[in-house]
C-alpha positions in Angstrom: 10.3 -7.5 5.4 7.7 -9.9 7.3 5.0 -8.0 7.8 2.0 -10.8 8.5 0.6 -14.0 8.9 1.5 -14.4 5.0 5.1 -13.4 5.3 5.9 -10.7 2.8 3.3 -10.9 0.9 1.4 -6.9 0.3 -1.9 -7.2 1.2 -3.8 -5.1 3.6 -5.3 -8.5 5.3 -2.0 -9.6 5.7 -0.5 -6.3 7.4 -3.4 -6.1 9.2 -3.7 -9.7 10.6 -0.4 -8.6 12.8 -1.6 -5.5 14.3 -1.2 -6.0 17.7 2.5 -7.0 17.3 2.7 -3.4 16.5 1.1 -2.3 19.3 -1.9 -1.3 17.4 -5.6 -1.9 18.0 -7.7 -3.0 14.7 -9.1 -0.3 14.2 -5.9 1.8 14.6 -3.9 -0.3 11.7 -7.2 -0.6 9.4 -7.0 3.4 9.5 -3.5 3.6 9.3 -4.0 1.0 6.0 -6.4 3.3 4.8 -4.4 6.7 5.2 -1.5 4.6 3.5 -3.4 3.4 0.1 -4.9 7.2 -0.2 -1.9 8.7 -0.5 -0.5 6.0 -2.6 -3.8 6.4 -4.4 -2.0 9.6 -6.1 1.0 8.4 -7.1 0.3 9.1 -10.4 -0.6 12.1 -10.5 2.7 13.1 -8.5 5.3 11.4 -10.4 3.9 13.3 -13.9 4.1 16.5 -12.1 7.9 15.5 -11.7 8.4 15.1 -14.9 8.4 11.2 -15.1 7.4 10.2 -18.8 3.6 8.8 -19.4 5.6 5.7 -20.9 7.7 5.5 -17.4 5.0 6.2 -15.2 2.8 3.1 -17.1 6.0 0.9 -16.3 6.1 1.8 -12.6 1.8 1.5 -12.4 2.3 -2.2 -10.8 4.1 -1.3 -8.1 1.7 1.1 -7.2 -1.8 -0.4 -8.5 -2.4 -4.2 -7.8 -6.0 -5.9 -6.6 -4.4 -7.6 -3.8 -4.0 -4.7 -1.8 -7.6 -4.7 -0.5 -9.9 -5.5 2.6 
């Protein structure tokens, strides 16, 4: 999915830089991008309390934990 200025491409710049297709003001969408990566922020700790497998949950990590997804 298009999300941006950059296409598809999962950044916080880049979801951000079409906010106000979204209706949203700045501020509204950095907060919402904020809220987001917190929660994603535990991931880990969620999918071991399910039971996934350290090995599994270290295979998974990148599509949780990248440095792009930043502003």
């Amino acid at each position: 999915m298009e999300c941006g200025d950059q296409g598809r491409f999962a950044n916080a710049n880049n979801i951000l830089s079409q906010h106000a297709r979204f209706l949203l003001e700045r501020d509204e969408a950095e907060k919402i991008v904020s809220d987001t990566r917190d929660q994603v922020g535990k991931w880990y700790d969620i999918v071991r309390a399910c039971g996934v497998s350290e090995n599994d949950a270290e295979i998974i990590r990148g599509a949780f934990i990248y440095p792009e997804f930043s502003f």
